[in-house]
C-alpha positions as CSV (number, residue, x, y, z in Angstrom):
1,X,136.1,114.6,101.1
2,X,132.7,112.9,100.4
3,X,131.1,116.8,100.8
4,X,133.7,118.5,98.2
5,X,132.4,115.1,95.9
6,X,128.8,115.8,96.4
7,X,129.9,119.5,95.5
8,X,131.5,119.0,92.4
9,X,128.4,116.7,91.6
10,X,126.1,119.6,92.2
11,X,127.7,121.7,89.8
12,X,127.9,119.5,87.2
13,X,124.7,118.9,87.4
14,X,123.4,123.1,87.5
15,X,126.2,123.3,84.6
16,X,123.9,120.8,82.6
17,X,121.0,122.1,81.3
18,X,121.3,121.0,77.8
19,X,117.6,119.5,76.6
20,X,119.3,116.1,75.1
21,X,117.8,113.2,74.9
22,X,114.3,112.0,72.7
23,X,111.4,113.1,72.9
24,X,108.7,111.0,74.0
25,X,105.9,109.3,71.0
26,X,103.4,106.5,71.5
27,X,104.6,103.0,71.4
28,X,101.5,101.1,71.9
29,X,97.5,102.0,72.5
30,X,95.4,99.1,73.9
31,X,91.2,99.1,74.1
32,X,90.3,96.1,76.5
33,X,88.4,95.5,79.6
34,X,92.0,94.7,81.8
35,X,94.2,95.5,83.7
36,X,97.8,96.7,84.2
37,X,101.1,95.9,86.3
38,X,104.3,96.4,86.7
39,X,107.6,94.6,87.7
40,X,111.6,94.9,87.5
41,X,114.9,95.3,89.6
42,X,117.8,97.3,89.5
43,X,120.9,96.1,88.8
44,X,124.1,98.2,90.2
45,X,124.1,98.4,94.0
46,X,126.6,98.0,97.0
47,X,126.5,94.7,97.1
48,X,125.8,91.5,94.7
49,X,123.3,90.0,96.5
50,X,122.7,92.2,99.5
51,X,120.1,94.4,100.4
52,X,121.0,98.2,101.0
53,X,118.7,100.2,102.8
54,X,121.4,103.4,103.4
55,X,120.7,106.7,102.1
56,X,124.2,108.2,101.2
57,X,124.4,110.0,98.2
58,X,124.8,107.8,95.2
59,X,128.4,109.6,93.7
60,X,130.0,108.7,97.3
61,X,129.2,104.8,96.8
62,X,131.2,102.4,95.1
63,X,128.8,100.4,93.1
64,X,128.8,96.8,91.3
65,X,126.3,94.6,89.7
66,X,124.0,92.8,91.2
67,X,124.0,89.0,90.4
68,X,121.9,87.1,91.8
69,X,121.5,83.7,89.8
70,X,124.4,81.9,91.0
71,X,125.1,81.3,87.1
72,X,128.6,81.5,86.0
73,X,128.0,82.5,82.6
74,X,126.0,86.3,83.7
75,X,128.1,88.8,85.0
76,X,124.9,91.0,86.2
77,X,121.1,90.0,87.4
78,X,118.2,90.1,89.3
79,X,114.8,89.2,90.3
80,X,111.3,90.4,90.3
81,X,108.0,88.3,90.7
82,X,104.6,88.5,88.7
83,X,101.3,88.0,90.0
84,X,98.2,88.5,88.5
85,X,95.0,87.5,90.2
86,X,93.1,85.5,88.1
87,X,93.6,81.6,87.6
88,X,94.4,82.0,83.4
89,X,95.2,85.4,82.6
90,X,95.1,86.2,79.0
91,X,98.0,88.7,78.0
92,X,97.0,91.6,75.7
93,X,100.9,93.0,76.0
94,X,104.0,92.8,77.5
95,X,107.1,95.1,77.0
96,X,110.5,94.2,78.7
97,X,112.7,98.1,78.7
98,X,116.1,98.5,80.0
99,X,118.2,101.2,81.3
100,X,121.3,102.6,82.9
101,X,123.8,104.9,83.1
102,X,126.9,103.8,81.1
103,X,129.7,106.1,80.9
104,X,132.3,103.8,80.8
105,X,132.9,99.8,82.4
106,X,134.7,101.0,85.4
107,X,134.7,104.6,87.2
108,X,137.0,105.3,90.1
109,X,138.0,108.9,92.1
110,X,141.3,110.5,92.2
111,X,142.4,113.3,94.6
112,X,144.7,115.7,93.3
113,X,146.0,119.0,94.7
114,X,145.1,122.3,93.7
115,X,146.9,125.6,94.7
116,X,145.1,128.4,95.8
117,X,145.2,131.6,97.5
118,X,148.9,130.3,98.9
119,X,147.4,127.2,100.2
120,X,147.5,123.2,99.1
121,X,143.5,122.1,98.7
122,X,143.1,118.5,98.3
123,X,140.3,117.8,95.9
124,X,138.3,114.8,94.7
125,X,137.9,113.7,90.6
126,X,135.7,111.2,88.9
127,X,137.5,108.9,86.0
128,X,137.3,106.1,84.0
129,X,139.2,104.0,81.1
130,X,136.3,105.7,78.4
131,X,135.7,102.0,77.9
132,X,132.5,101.0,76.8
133,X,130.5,98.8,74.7
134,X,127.8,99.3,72.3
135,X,126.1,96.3,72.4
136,X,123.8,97.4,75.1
137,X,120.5,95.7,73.6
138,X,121.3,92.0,74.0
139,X,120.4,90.7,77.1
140,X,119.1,87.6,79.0
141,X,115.3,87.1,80.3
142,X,114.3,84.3,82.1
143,X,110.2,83.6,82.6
144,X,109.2,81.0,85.7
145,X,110.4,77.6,85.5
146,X,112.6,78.0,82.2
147,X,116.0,78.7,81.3
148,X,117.5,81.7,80.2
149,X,116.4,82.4,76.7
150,X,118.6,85.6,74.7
151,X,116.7,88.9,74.4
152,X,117.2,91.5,71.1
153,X,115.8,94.5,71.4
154,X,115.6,98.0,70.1
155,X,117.8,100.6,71.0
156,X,115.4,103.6,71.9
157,X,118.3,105.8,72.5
158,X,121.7,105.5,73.2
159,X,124.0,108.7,74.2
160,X,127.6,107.2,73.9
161,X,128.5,108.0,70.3
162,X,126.8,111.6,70.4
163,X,129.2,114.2,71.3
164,X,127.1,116.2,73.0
165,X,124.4,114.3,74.7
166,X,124.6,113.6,78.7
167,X,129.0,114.0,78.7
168,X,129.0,113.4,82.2
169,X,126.7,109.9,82.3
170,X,125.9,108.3,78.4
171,X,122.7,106.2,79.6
172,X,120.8,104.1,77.6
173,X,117.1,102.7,76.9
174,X,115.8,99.7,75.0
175,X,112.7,97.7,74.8
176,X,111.8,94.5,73.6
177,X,108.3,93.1,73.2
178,X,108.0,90.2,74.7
179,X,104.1,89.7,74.5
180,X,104.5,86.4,72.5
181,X,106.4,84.9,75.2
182,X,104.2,85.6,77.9
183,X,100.9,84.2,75.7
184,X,103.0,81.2,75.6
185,X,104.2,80.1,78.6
186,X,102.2,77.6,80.9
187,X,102.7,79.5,84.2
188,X,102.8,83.2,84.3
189,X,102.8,84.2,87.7
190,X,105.9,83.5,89.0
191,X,109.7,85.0,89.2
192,X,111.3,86.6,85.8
193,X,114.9,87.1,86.2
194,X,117.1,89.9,83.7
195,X,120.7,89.5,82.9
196,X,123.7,91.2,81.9
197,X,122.3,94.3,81.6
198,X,125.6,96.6,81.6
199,X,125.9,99.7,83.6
200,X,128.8,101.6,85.1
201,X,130.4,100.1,88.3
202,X,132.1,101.7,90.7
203,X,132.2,105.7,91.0
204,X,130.9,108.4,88.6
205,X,129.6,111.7,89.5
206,X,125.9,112.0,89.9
207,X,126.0,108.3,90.9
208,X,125.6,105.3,88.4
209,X,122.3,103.5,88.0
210,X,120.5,100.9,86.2
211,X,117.6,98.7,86.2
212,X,114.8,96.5,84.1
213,X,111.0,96.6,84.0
214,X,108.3,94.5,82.6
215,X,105.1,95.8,82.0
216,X,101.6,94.2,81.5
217,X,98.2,94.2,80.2
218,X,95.8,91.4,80.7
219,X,92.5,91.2,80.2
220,X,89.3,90.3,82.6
221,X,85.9,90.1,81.4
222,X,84.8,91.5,84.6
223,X,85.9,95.0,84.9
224,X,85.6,98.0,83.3
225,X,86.7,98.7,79.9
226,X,90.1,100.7,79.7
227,X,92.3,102.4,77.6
228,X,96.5,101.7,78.0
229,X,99.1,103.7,76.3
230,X,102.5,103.1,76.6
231,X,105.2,106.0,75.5
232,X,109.0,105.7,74.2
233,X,111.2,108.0,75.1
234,X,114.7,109.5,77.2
235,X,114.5,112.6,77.9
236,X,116.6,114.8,81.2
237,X,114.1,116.4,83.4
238,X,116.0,120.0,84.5
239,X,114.7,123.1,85.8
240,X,112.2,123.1,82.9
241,X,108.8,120.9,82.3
242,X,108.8,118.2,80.3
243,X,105.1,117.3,79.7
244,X,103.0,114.6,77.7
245,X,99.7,114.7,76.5
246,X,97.4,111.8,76.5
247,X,94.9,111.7,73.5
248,X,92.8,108.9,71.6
249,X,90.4,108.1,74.7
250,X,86.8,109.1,75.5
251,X,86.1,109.3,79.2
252,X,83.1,107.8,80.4
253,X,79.8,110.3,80.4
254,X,78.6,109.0,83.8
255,X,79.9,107.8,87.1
256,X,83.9,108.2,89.0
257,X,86.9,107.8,86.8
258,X,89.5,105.2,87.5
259,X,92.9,106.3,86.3
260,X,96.6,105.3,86.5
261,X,100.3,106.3,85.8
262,X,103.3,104.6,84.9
263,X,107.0,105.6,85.2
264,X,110.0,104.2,85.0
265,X,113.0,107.1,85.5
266,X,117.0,106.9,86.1
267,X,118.8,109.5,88.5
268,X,116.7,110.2,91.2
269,X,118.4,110.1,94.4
270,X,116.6,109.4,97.7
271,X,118.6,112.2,99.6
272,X,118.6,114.6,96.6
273,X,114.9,116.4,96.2
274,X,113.3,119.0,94.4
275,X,112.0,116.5,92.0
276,X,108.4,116.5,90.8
277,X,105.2,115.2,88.7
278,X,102.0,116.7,88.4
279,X,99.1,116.2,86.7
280,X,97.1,119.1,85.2
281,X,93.3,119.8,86.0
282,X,91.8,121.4,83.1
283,X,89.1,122.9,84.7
284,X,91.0,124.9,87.2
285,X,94.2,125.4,84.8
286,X,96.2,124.2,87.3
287,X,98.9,121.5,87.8
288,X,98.3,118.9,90.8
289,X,101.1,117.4,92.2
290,X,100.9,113.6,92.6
291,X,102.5,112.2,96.0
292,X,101.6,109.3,98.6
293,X,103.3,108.2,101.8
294,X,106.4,106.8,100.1
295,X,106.9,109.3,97.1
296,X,106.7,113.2,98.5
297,X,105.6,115.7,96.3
298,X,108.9,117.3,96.5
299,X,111.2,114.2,96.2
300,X,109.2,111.8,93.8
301,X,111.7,110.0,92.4
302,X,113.3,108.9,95.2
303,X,115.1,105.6,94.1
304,X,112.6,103.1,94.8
305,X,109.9,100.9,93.3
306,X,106.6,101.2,94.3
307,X,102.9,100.1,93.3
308,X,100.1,102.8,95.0
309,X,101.2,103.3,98.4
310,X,103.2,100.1,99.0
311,X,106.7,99.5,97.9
312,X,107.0,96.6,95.9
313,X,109.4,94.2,97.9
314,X,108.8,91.0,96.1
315,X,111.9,90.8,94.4
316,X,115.5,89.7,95.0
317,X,117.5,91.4,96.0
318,X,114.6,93.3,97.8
319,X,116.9,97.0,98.1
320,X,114.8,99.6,99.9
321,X,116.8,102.4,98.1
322,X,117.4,101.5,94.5
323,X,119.9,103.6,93.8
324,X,118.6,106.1,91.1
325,X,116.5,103.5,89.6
326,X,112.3,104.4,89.8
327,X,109.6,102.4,89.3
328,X,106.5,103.5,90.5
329,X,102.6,103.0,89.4
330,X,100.6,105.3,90.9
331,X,96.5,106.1,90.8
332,X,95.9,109.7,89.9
333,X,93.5,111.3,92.9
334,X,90.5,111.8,90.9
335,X,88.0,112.8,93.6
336,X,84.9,114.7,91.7
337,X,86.5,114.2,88.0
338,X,88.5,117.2,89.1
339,X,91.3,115.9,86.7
340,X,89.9,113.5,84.2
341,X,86.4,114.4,84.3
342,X,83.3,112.8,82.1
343,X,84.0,112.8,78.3
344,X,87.2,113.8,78.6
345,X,89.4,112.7,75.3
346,X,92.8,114.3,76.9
347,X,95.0,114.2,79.8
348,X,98.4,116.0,80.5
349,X,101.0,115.2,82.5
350,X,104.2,117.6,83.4
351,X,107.4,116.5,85.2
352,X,110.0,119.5,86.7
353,X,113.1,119.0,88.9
354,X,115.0,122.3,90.3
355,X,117.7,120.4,91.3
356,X,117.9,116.5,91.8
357,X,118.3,116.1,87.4
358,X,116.5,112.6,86.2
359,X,116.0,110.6,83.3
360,X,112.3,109.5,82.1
361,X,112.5,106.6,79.8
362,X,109.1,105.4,80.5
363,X,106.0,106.6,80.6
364,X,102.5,104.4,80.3
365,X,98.9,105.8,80.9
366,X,95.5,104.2,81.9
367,X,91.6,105.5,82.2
368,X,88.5,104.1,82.0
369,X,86.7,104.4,78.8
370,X,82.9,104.9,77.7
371,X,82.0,101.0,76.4
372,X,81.5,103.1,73.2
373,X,85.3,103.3,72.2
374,X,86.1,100.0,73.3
375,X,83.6,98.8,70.3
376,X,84.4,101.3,67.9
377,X,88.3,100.1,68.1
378,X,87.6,96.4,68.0
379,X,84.2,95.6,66.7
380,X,83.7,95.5,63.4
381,X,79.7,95.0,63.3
382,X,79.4,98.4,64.7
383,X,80.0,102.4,62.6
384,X,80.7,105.8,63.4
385,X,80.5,107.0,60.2
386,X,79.8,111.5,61.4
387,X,82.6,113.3,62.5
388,X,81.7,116.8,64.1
389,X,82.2,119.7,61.7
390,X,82.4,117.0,58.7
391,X,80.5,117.4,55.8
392,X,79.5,113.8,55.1
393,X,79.3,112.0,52.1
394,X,75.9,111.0,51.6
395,X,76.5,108.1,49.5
396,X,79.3,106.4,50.9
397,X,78.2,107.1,54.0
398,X,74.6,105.3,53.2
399,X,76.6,102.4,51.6
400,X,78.6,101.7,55.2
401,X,75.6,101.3,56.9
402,X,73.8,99.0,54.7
403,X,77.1,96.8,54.6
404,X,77.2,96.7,58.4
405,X,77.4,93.4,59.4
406,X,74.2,92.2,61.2
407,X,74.2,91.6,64.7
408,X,71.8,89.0,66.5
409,X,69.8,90.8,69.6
410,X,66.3,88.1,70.2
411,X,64.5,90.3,72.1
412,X,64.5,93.3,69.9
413,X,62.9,94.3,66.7
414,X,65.4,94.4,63.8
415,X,66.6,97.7,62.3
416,X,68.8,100.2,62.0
417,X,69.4,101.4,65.8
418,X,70.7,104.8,66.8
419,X,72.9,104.3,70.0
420,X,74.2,107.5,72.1
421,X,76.0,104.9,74.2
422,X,76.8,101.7,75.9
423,X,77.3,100.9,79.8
424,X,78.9,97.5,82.1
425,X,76.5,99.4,85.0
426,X,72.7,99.3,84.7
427,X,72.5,102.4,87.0
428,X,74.5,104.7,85.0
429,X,72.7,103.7,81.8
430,X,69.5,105.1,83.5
431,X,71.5,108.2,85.3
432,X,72.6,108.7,81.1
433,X,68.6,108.2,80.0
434,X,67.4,110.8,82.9
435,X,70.0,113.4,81.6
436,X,68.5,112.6,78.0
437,X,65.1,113.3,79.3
438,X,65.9,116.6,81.5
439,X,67.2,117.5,78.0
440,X,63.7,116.5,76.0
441,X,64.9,113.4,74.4
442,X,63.3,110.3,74.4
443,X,65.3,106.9,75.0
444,X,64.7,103.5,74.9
445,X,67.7,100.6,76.1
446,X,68.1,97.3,75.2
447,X,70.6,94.7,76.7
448,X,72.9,92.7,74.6
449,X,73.1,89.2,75.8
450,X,76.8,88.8,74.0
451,X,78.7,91.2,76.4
452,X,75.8,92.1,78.9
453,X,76.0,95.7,78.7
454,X,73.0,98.1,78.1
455,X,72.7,100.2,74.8
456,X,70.7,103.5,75.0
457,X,69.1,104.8,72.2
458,X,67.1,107.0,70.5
459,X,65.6,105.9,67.6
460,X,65.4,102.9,65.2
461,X,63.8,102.4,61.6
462,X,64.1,99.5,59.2
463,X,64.9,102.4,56.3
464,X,68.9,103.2,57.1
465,X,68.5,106.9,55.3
466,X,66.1,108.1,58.0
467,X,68.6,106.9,60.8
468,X,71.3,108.3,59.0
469,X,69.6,111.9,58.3
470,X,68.8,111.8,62.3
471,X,72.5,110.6,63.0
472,X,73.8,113.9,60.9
473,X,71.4,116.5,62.6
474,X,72.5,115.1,66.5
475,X,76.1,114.4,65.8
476,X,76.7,117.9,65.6
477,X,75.6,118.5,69.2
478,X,78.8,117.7,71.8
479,X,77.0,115.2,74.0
480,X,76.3,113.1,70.9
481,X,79.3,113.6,68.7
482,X,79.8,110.1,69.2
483,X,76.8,108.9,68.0
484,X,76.6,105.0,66.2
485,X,74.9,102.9,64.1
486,X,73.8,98.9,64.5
487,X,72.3,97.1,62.6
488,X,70.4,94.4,64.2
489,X,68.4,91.0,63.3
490,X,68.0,91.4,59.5
């Protein structure tokens, strides 16, 4: 009976190729030297508070919430714990999301008999009530050592009154921002706890699934500086590629590229494969496939929750097999710059499944930046005032400059300086100054004592028109299309 159920699964699934769903858009962009992580739980599994480690497929399994807090007044929960390695992290973001599939409260099978070719077949159905709530977006988040505090947040997208959308399954997203929270709390690191999420029990075709996740950007002085980007979205991933560009970042001219991924996806079954994510290398025009030891290449969303190459196990209850609930972050093999090479200002990701269907509903990128756009986006005694293949306007132009705010440098003369770029490494600011000389410029450097990064540049004058004139004739060349302006010690 369980085969003719994973049958009638399999072809409601191929039947289903409708692209429903939202398409994915920028929630947040973040320029800090930081970091990022990632925490949550699922909440539907075989037992309330025991861990499953089976691998039947997830329509065959009778499935309830998961309640782990031994408090009367949730009906679902569960755990995950934070830890970030430094002794006062200062938060930048935090973003709690939500999600599960919620056709109706209860589902159940039937067996009924069908006649054919003069014989009696026995055969297994899905059903439910059709009973479901709407209020999917109120839930309960408790931070370490404090009480359960009510959580409202935004429905991102919500199938159950669209006719059309996902018949079989009617999942949900939402997200809350919780960064204000976090900022405040005394301890951080510790155990965060979700509740009464709702989901599906029981039995549904396909398998029902739910979970949370929190994601986080903090900030450290001592690494490099970054770019995060966090996307919105729920879209089914189906025998055609769903992909997402990343835009808004410079990569850094010199040196290896750091890079990360972010997902958080409902559906995929750790028996059911065919499911994939790649990344594409631009200068090849092909699409890598990401994979490790616990996610294959062919069966990435696998119902787990990992971090790199380790699943993430501190959690309660700790299940091995999520049941259709990924979270995964992942570093993006970036041997040689292959993928995101130096100055690179776009990445592009693509996700495919032939037959194991999922839902993305989260998707969060991060790179290493040149210092450069990490002071253009925050620092407002700094100017980038030529865009390539802009025709400037002189005057305005000349009257931005002379209102830049002065910056203090004692070691320096005072002027107008024209920096091609910034570096946190003194070696790659002279690999940068070597190029610039193989290429017949001369450079100079300077250290600033505020951030203790090394500014290369290439010319400097007390008279802001003659910097500006030289600004507009090297702007239009690629390597210094980023080309700034300081103004320092008047």
């Amino acid at each position: 009976m369980f085969k003719k159920a994973f049958l009638l699964s399999l072809l409601a699934i191929c039947n289903f190729h409708a692209q429903n769903g939202l398409s994915f858009s920028s929630n947040k962009k973040i320029y800090i030297k930081g970091h990022s992580t990632l925490i949550g739980n699922n909440i539907v599994s075989t037992h309330s508070t025991k861990t499953y480690k089976g691998s039947s497929f997830n329509d065959v399994l009778n499935l309830k919430y998961i309640d782990v807090d031994k408090n009367k007044n949730t009906f679902s929960s569960s755990q995950a714990t934070l830890t970030i390695d430094l002794k006062k992290p200062k938060i930048a973001y935090a973003a709690l999301y939500w999600s599960a599939i919620y056709r109706y409260d209860k589902g159940r099978t039937i067996t009924k008999n069908l006649t054919g070719h003069n014989k009696n077949i026995k055969q297994m159905f899905y059903e439910g009530d059709e009973v479901r709530s709407t209020d999917v977006n109120n839930v309960l988040f408790k931070t370490p050592n404090n009480e359960y505090r009510t959580i409202k947040g935004n429905i991102i997208y919500d199938s159950f009154n669209r006719e059309h959308a996902f018949p079989e399954t009617k999942p949900y997203v939402c997200y809350a921002d919780v960064t204000s929270i976090l900022q405040n709390l005394k301890q951080i690191n510790g155990d965060y706890t979700v509740a009464n999420i709702k989901a599906t029990q029981g039995m549904l075709s396909g398998g029902a699934a739910g979970g949370w996740l929190l994601y986080v950007i903090y900030e450290d002085e001592h690494t490099t500086p970054k770019y995060f980007t966090a996307y919105n979205g729920f879209i089914n991933v189906f025998k055609k590629p769903v992909d997402i560009v990343f835009e808004d970042f410079k990569a850094p001219e010199i040196g290896q590229i750091k890079t990360a991924l972010l997902l958080g996806a409902l559906e995929g079954d750790k028996k059911f494969k065919t499911d994939f994510c790649s990344f594409l290398d631009y200068k090849s025009e092909t699409y890598i496939p990401l994979f490790n030891k616990l996610r294959p290449r062919l069966n990435f969303f696998n119902g787990s929750i990992t971090i790199n190459d380790n699943l993430y196990s501190n959690r309660l209850p700790n299940n091995e097999n999520t049941l259709g609930f990924d979270l995964l972050k992942i570093q993006i093999p970036n041997s040689d710059n292959s993928i995101i090479s130096n100055n690179m200002r776009h990445a592009q990701v693509s996700f495919n499944s032939k037959a194991d269907q999922f839902y993305l509903f989260f998707v969060a990128f991060e790179t290493e930046i040149n210092p450069i756009f990490l002071e253009s986006k925050t620092n407002t005694e700094s100017i980038l005032v030529i865009e390539k293949n802009k025709i400037p306007v002189i005057d305005q132009d000349l009257e931005k400059i002379k209102n830049l705010t002065p910056i203090s440098i004692p070691s320096i003369e005072k002027g107008y300086y024209l920096v091609t770029n910034v570096f946190s490494s003194k070696s790659n600011a002279l690999k940068w100054m070597a190029n610039l000389k193989e290429k017949g410029f001369d450079t100079k450097s300077y250290i600033n004592p505020e951030n203790n990064w090394t500014y290369v540049y290439l010319d400097r004058d007390e008279d802001p028109v003659l910097i500006y004139e030289r600004q507009n004739e090297l702007s239009k060349l690629d390597y210094f299309e980023d080309i700034w302006i300081l103004k320092i010690n008047f």
